[in-house]
N, C-alpha and C positions, 0 to 999 in steps of 0.2 A: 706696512706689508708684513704679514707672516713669514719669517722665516722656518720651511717645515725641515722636520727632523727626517734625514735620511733611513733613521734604523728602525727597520720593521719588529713586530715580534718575534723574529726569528734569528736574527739579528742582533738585537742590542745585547752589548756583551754583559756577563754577568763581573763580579769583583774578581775576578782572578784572569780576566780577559779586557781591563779597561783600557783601550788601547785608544788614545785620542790625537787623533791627527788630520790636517787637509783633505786627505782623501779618506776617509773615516767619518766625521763628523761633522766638519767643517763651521766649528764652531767657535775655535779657540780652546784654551785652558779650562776657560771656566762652564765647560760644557754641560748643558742641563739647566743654568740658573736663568729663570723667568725674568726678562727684563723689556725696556720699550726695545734694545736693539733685535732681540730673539723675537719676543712675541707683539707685534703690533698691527690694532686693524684699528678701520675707522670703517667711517660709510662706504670709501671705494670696496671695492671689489678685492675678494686676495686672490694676487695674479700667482699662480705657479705654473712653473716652465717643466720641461721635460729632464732639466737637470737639477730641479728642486724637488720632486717628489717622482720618485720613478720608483710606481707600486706594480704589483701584478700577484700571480695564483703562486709565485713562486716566494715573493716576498721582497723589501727593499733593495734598490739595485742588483736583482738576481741570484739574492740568496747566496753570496761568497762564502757562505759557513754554511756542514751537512745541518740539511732541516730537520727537525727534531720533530717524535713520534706526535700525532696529535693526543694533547695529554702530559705530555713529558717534565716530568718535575724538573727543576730547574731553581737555582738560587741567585738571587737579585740582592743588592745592597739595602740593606734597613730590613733586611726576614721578611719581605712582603711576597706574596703568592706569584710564582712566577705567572706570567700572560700565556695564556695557552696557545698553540701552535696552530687552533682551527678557527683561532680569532684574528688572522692575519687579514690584514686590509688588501682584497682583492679588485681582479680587472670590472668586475660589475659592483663596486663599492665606487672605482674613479668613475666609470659611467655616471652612476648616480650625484657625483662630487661634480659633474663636470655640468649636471643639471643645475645645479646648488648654483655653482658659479655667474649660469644664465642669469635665473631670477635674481642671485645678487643685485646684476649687473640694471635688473628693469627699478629694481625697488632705490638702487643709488640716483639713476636716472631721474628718477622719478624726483627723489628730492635734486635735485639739481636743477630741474626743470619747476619747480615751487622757487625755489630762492631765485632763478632768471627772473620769472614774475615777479617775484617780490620786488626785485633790484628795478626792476621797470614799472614798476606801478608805485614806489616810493619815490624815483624819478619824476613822475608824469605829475602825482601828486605835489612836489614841489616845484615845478615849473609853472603851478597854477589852474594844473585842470583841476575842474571839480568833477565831483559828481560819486564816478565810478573807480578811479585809483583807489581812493580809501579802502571800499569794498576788498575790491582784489587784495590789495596790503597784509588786509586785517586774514583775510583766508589764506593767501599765500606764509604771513608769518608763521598762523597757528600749526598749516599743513607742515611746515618744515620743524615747528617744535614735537608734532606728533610723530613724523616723521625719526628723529634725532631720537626721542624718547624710546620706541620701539626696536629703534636700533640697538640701540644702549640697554635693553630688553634681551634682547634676540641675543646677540653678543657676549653677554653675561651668562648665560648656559655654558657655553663651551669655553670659553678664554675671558682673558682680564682685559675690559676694552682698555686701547692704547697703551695696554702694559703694565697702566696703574694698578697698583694693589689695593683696590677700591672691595670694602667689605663686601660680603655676597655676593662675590662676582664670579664666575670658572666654577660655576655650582658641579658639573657635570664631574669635572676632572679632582675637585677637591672633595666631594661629598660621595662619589665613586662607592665608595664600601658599603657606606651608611645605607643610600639607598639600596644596594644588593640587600643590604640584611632589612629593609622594609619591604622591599618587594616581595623578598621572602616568608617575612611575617604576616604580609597581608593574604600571601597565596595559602598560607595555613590556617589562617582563620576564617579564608572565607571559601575557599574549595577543596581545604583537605579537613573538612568535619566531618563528622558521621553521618548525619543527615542528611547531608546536601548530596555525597556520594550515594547512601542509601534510596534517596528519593529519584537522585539520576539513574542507576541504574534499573528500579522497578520502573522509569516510567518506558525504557528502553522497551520492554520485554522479549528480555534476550533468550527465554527461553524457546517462547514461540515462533521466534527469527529462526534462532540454531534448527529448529523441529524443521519448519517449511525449507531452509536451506539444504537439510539433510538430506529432507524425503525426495529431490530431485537426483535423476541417477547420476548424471555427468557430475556432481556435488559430491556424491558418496564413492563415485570412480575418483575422484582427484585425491578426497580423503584418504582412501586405502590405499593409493598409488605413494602419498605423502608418509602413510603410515611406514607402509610398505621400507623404503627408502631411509628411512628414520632407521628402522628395527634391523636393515642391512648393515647400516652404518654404527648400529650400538654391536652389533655381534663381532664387527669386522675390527672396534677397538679394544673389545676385550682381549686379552691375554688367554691362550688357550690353557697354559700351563697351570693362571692362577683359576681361573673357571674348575680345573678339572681337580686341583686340590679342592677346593671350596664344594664341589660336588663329590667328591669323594668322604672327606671327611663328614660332610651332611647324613652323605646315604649309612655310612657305616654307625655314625653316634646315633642314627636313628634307630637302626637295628638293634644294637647293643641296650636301649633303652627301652625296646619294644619286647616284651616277651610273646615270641611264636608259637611255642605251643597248645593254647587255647584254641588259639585263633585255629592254628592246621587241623586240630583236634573237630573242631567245628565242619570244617569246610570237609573234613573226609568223611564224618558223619553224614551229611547232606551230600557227598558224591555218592556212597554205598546206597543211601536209599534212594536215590534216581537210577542207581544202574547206570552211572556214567563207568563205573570201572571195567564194566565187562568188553566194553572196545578194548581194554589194554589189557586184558585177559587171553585176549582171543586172539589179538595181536600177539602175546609172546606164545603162546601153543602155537598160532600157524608156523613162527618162524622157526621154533624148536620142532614141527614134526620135519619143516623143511632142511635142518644142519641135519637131525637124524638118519636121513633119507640118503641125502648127500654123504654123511660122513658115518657111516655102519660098523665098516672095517676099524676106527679108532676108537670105536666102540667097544668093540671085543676086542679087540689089539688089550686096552684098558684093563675086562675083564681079566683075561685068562694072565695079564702080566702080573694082577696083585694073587695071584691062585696059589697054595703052597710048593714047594718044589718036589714034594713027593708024590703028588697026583699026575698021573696019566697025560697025555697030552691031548688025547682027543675029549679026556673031562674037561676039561680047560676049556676046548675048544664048543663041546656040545654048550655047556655052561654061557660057555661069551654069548653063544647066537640064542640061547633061551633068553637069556636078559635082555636083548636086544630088544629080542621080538617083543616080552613085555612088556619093556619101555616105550616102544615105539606103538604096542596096542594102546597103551594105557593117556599118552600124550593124543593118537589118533581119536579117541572116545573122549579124551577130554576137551580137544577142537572142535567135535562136532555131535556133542551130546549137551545140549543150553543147563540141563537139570544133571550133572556129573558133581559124584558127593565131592570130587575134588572142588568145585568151583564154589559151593554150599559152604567148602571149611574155610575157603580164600573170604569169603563174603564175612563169618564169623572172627575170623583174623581180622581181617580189618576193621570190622565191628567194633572188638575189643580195643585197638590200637586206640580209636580214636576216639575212646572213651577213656583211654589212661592216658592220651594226649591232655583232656582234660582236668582229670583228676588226680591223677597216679603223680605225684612228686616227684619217684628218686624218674621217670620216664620224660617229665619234662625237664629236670635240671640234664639229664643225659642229655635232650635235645637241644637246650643252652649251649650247652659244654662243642656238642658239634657247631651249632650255628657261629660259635667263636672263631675255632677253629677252621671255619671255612673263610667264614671274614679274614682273619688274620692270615689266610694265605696271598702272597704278591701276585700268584696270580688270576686271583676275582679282586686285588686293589687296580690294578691294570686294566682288567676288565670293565670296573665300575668308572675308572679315568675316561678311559677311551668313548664310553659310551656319550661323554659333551661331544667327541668330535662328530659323532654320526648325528645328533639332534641338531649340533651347529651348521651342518652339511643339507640339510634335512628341510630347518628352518628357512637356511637360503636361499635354496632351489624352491620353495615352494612360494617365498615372499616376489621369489623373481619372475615368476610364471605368472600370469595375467589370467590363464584359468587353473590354475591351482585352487583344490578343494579349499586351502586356507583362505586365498585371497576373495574366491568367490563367499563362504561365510560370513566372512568380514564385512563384504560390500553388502551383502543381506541385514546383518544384524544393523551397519550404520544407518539404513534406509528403513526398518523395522522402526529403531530407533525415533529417528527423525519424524514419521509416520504417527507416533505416539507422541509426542512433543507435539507437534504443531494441532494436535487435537485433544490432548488430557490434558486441561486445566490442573489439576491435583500434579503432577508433572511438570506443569509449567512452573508454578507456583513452590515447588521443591528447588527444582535447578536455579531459577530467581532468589529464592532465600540464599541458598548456596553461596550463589555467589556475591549478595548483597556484606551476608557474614562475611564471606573473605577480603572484600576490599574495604568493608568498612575495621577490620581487624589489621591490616596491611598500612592503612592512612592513621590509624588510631595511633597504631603501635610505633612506627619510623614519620614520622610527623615530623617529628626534630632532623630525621637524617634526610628526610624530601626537602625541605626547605633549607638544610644547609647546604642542598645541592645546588643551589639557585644564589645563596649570600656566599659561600668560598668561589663559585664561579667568578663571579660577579670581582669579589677581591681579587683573583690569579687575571684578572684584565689591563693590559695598559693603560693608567692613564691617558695617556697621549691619544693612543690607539682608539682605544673605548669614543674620547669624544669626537673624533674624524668619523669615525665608524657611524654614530650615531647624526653626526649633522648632515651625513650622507644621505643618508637614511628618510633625516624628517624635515631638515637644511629646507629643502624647496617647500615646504609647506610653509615653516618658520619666517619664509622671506613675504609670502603674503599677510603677513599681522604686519610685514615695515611699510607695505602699497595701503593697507587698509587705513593702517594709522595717519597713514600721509594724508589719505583721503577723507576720513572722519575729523581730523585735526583739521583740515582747511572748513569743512561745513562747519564743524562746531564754532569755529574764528568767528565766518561770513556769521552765523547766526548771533553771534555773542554782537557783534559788532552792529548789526543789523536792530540790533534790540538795543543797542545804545542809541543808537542815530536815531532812531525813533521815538526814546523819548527824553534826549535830548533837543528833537526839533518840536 
């Protein structure tokens, strides 16, 4: 009978927690070492009770120690990889165990019920029947040697039958690594090549999938909504503070790098010759005849205040309201005369201007010298900060809105998209390459580090663990090669025997 080891992988203590005792291990001193008393099966059945293996989702006897992260490094005696935390033998691994146990229980049977016969047909045959004892004998023997043999088979994966340290025996539990790092090897040679990955995925054709999936709206609603939700929650981790440096400093090295005056030079040449300026022409004469009108008296107030002190007062005064009046003629005819040679010399002003925008040196380094100077004031640095919070604000509300111009776009251009994919081959056959280049670049490149994923797994496993785990697993299939053998073994007998008597008579 198996004596099973209480401590789960969560559980067994590492070297600075070896604590061994009755309630602990219940093993003795020499806790751990493989012997007929620890580990012993034969044909019966391994009976365990509810006080020899009490497993569950929590881990052996309920987990008395905090369960560690699945993953959690951990250190074990002899530097071997600790047994990870999500390889704990759980409530539907004993299900499975408790299956294992059935067919044990038909296949021991089984031989048990071979050697009856045998005992009784080697009886009958010495008591002088003839005939048919023989027969049975010879089939009953064989079935219980096939029977024994398959056991001793079967057995030999997982544990040392009877204890003995019979070579090639407890393949599972001693060979552990080895096999990880072939299983490993073999999954890199034979499904992480370039080929095999290349050839799976063109035969996929994932482009034409992604196109037809696209072009359906409830497809391209889920996407944008997914999108959507994505691009809330990148905006919502960013730091506004470091966003607003990083855009500040952008906007301004850009500026400082970029020289404006060509460029303004340009764009006011091509305002003056469309007549975009004469709205803002017209615009400050309306408002200037309108102060005028309104404010008269601070007009001449003005004039007669700068007048000599030796002049008359009422000169002062005719004087103020002559200027007035001309100023206010002269702004009135300049509002609403289109051809006023004043508006003729603003057009030739700025003619000029933005022709030495472009060419006139010491007029653009002057322009430089300002654009600096405005940069480096705090507050257009302020100005330029601020402006993430309003696009941040902006973007939000707009991703949150279901018809929001953005979100509506978005759902367009995915179903445009899609629309074009499920029907342009040359399209298909781009996004296929794409992707064939990336994973076959991806398996090429970390080759080594996919399959060490699968051999240190494989090592950071319990012994112990691993092969419960595994007989669990494959146990009940395992116990039909002991029924087959039983079975094959007694035909092959009856035939062997069958073929003597015949030409021995």
């Amino acid at each position: 009978m198996e004596r099973i080891d209480r401590t789960g992988p969560e559980e067994r203590p590492g070297p600075e927690e070896n604590r061994t005792g009755p309630e602990e291990a219940g093993t003795g001193p020499e806790k751990g070492r493989v012997g007929p008393e620890q580990e012993r099966s034969g044909p019966e059945e391994d009976r365990t009770g509810p006080e020899q293996e009490r497993t569950g989702p929590e881990g052996a006897r309920g987990a008395r120690r905090p369960v560690r992260a699945a993953g959690a490094a951990r250190t074990v005696p002899g530097d071997r990889p600790a047994p990870l935390a999500s390889f704990a033998y759980t409530a539907a691994d004993e299900e499975k165990r408790r299956g294992v146990r059935r067919m044990k229980t038909t296949a021991t049977g089984l031989l048990l019920l071979v050697a009856l016969v045998y005992v009784l047909a080697t009886w009958a045959k010495n008591e002088g029947v003839g005939g048919w004892p023989g027969f049975v004998a010879a089939a009953a023997e064989a079935g219980m040697v096939g029977a024994l043999a398959d056991w001793f088979a079967v057995t030999a994966l997982f544990k040392r039958p009877l204890g003995l340290p019979i070579p090639h025996t407890a393949i599972i539990p001693t060979k552990k690594d080895q096999l990880g790092a072939s299983l490993g090897s073999f999954v890199g040679e034979n499904f992480l090549s370039g080929d095999v990955v290349r050839g799976r995925i063109h035969g996929l054709g994932v482009g034409r999938r992604v196109g037809a999936w696209l072009a359906e709206p409830e497809h391209a609603d889920r996407v944008t909504a997914e999108l959507s939700t994505a691009l809330r929650g990148a905006l919502t981790v960013l730091r506004d503070a470091d966003v607003q440096a990083v855009v500040g400093e952008a906007i301004t090295r850009r500026a400082n790098a970029v020289e404006i005056g060509p460029g303004l030079g340009k764009m006011l040449e091509k305002v003056v010759a469309d007549g975009g300026h004469r709205r803002v022409v017209d615009l400050v004469c309306t408002r200037a005849h309108d102060w005028l009108v309104l404010h008269g008296d601070s007009v001449m107030e003005a004039v007669q205040g700068g007048a000599p002190g030796w002049t008359p007062r009422f000169v002062d005064k005719r004087i103020g309201e002559r200027v007035y009046k001309e100023l206010l003629r002269f702004v009135t005819e300049m509002r609403d005369m289109p051809g006023h040679p004043a508006r003729a010399s603003i057009d030739t002003f700025l003619t000029d201007f933005a022709s030495d925008l472009r060419t006139d040196s010491d007029t653009r380094a002057r322009v430089e010298r300002l654009k600096s100077e405005i940069l480096g004031r705090g507050e257009v640095q302020d100005v330029i900060a601020s402006a993430w919070a309003s696009v941040r604000s902006m973007i939000i509300a707009a991703a949150e809105d279901e018809q929001s111009e953005l979100r509506l776009r978005a759902r367009a251009s995915l179903m445009g998209l899609g629309a074009r994919l499920a029907t342009d081959d040359r399209l298909q056959a781009k996004l296929d390459g794409w992707l064939e280049d990336a994973a076959v670049y991806v398996v090429t490149t970390y080759r080594t580090e996919i399959t060490s994923l699968i051999s240190d797994t494989v090592a950071s496993w319990d012994a112990d663990q691993t092969s419960k785990k595994i007989e669990a697993h494959i146990g009940r299939d395992l116990q039909f090669i002991r029924i087959n053998g039983t079975v094959v073994g007694a035909l092959a007998g009856l035939l062997i025997y069958t073929v003597s008597w015949a030409l021995g008579a």
